[in-house]
N, C-alpha and C positions, 0 to 999 in steps of 0.2 A: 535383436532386442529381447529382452529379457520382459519385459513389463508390458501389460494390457493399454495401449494408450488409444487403441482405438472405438473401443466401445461406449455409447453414451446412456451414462442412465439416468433417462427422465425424470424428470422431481413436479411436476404436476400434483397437486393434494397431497404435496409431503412436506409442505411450509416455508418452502424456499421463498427470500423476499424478492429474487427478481423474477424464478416465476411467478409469484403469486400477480407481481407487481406489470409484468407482461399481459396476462390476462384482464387487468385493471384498466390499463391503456387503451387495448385494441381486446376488447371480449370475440371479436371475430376472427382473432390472427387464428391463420394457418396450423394443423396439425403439426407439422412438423417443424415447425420456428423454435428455435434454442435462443432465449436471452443471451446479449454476451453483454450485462452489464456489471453487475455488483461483483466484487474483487474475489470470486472464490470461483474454484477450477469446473468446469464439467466432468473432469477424469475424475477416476477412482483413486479412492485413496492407497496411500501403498501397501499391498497385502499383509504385510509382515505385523504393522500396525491391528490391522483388522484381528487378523491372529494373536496378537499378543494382549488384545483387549478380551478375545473370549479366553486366553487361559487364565486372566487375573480376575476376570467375573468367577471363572469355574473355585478359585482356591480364595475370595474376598470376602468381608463385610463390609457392606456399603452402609458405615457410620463414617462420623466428624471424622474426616481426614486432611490431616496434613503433609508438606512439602518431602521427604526421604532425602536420606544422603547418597543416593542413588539418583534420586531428580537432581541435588542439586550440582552433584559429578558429572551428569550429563550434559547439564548448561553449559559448565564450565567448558568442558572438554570440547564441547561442540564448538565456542565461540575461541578457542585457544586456537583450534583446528583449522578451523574455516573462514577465519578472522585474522587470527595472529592476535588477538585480544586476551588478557590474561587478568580476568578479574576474581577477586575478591568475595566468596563465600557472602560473606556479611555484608557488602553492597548490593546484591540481589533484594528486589523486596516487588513481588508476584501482584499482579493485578488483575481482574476477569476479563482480560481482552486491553489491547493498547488504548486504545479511542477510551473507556472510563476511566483510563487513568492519567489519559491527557485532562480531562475533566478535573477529577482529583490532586495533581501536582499545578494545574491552573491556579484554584484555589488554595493552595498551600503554599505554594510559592509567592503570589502577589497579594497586594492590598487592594480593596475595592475604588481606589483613585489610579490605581498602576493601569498601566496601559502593555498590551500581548503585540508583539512584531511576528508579522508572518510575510512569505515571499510570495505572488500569487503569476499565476494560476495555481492553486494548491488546492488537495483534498479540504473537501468542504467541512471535515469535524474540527478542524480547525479552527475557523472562524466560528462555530457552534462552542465549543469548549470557549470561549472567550467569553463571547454574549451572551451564554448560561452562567456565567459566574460575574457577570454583570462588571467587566473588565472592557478598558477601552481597546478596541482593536485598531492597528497599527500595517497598514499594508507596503510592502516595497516590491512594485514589479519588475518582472522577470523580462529580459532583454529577447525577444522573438529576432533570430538571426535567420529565418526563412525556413529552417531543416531543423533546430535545435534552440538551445536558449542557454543564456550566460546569467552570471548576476551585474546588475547593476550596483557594482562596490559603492561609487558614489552617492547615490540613493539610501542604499544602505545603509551605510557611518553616518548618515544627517539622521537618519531614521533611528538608528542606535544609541546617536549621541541625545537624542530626548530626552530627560529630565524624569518624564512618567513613564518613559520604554523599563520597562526591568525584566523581560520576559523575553528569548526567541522559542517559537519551534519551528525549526526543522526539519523536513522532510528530507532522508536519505537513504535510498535513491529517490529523486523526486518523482512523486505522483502529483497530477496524471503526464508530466510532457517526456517522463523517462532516461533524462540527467542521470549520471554517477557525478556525485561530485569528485574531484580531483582532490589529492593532498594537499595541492597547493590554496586550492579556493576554501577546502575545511579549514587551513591555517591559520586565512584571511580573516574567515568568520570568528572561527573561536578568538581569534586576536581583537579584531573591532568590539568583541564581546565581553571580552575580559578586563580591557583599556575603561568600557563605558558603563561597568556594572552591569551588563546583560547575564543573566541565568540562562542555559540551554536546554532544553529540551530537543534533542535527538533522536527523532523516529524514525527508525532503521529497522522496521518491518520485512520490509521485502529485500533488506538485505544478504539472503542467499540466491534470490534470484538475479542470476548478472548474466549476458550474455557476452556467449564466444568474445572473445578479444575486449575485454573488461575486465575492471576490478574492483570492487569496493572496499573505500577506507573507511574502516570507523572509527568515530571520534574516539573513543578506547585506546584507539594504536597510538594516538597524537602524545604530545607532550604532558606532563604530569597537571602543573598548571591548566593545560586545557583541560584536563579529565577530572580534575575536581571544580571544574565551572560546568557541569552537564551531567544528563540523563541520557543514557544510550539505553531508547525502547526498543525491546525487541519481541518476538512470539514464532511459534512454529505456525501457526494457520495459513498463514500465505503460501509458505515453503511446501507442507505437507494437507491442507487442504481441513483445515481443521478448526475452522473459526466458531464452529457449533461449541466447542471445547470452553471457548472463554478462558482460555492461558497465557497468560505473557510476563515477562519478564524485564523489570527495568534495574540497567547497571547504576545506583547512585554512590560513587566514591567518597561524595561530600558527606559528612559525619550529619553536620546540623542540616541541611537539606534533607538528608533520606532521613532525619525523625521527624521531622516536617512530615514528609508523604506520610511516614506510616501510623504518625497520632490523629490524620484528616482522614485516614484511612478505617481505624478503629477495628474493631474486630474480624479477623478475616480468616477464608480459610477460601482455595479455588477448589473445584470441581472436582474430586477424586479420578475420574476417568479422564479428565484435562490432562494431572502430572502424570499418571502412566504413560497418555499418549505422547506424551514431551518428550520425557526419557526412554521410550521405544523410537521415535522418530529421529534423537536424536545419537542413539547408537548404533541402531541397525537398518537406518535407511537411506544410507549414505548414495548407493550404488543409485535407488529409485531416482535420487535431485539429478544425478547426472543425466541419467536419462530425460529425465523432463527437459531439462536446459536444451538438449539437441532437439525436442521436438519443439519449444517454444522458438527455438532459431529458426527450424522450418515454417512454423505460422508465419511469423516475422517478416521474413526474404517473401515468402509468398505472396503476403498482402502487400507489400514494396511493390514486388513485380507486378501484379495485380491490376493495380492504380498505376504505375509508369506504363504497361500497354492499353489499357482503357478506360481509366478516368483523369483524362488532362487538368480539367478544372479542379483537384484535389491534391492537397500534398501532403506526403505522408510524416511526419517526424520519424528522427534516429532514436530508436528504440535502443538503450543500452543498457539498465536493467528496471525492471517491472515484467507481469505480462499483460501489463495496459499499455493499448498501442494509440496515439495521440493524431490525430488527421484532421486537417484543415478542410471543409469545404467552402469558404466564403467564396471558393470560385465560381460555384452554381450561381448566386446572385440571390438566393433566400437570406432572410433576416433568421434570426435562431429561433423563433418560435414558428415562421413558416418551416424551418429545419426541423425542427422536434417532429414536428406534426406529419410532413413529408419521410421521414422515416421508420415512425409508426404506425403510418398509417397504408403509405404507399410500398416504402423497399420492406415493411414488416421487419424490422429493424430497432431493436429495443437494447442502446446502449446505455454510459453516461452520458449525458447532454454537455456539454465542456460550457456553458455558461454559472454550472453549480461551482466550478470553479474559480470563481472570479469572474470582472466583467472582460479581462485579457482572456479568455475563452469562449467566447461567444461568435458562433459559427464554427466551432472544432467539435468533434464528438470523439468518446474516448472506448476503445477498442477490448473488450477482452480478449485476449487469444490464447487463453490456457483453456484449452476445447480441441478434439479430435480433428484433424486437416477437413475432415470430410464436411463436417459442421464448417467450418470457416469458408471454405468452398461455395456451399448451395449460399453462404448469406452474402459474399462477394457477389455472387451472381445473381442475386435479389435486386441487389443495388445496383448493381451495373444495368439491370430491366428496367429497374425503376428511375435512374436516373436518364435513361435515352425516352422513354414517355415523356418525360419531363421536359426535354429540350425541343421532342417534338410539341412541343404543346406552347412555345415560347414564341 
């Protein structure tokens, strides 16, 4: 291995939200306790990055900067590459992070009577981007198959054929239960969408992260027709660990949509040290994602194995790409606020709570496991402690 992935370095009094937010919880937890909650890695960033931000400090001004033809060759190239996506220079239009610009194309795209379709258990800025732009939200739940989750097509088409629906987003790969969607199931969607006046929104965030024996299709690769009905969001932060940056990138193909976003958008310029790390990330750090992918598959199989030798009452979902790992405990027999409180307080245990996702997650908690084996380890073993107290005590 070529790459540091073992070493952890503590973010205590350096602003991180889910330390900070750990300490908040449980002011007593443990020395050595690692949040594995909010969506950004414990590992280091990739060296090559770190380096190529001090040689452009060394020879910069850090005035008004805007996007390069070198940022925007990157993009390209990267999503031509590792996608089979091949867009459009001028459909690019940069936002300070996906989540404000789900925000921003909410309101640019619908009317204040329009009503926003989401699939749930789903990341909760979702539902937030709706209800902040004072839009009616619009839920179609997700088919819970014991290990995985499908969509409910039928659900769906009723839900899309609404009158006030004008809006999907889309989460792909689905956060938090870990779906790749399939060609065939995007087809479906962008078809039902396109048949009923639906606009897409496509957030394909963590679309480089896939694991072993996966693939993800992005709306991009689909048919022409679907690709001028959507938004394929994308950013390096998940990939490369970079969400401080505030960079991301949305493909709008559609002419009068993307002047939509970018006159609600109004004067703009992202982070100068955001497009460097873009465009460093994305031509020279190709070799680092592989490497990650192999150890996010060892977290993975781990915590699998983990829980099938010693936590019966829990099941784990098929993690296919994310590195949020998705586990049921309703088996314990807690209600999900006895569950919050029982893992913060007792296994010292500071995840997502899987109820912020919808009320279809309530009793599941949602796993980070982009963190050193060693860290996932002692916190398996937290719980595993804290769950045999618990049953002795029943």
């Amino acid at each position: 291995m070529r790459y540091d992935f073992e070493t952890l370095v503590r973010r205590e009094n350096a602003g991180s939200f889910k330390w900070n937010d750990m300490k908040i919880k449980n002011p007593d937890v443990k020395e050595n306790v690692v949040p594995l909650s909010v969506a950004d890695m414990e590992w280091k960033n990739p060296p090559e990055i770190i380096e190529g931000l001090k040689a452009y400090l060394d020879q910069s001004i850090l005035g008004y900067t805007g996007a390069t033809d070198a940022y925007y060759d990157s993009v390209i190239s990267w999503m031509e590459k590792r996608h089979g996506f091949s867009p459009k220079r001028e459909w690019i239009v940069e936002t300070a992070g996906v989540v404000p610009g789900l925000g921003q194309m909410v309101a640019a795209f619908t009317e204040p009577e329009d009503a926003v379709l989401i699939m749930t258990p789903v990341y909760y800025p979702f539902r937030m981007s709706v209800e902040n732009n004072k839009r009616t939200l619009v839920t179609t739940e997700l088919i819970n198959t014991g290990d995985s989750y499908e969509i409910d097509f039928e659900d769906f088409e009723k839900k899309a054929a609404r009158e006030d629906v004008k809006l999907l987003i889309l989460c792909s790969p689905h956060n938090p239960v870990g779906r790749i969607w399939t060609e065939e199931e995007l087809g479906t969607i962008a078809d039902i969408c396109l048949r009923n006046g639906v606009f897409i929104i496509s957030d394909e965030i963590h679309f480089d992260l896939i694991l072993p024996g996966y693939h993800h299709v992005s709306m991009g690769t689909l048919e022409e027709k679907y690709v001028n009905n959507c938004v394929i969001s994308t950013a390096p932060s998940k990939t490369f660990n970079l969400a401080g940056f505030q960079t991301s990138n949305h493909f709008i193909a559609n002419e009068s949509m993307r002047e939509k976003v970018t006159a609600a958008r109004g004067y703009h310029s992202l982070n100068l040290m955001g497009y460097k790390a873009c465009e460093i990330a994305y031509t020279q750090c190709e070799a680092w994602l592989e490497e990650l992918l192999l150890h996010l598959d060892d977290n993975r199989k781990f915590v699998e194995k983990f829980v099938a030798d010693n936590l019966p009452e829990v099941k784990v979902y098929d993690l296919q790409g994310t590195y949020l790992q998705w586990l049921d405990f309703n088996g314990l027999g807690m209600d999900y606020q006895e569950l919050e409180k029982f893992m913060q307080m007792e296994a010292q245990l500071f995840l997502d709570e899987g109820y912020i996702f919808g009320e279809g997650g309530r009793g599941f908690e949602r796993f980070n496991i982009a963190c050193p084996l060693w860290v996932l380890k002692e916190a398996m073993e937290r719980l595993l402690e804290a769950v045999n107290r618990y049953k002795e005590r029943r």
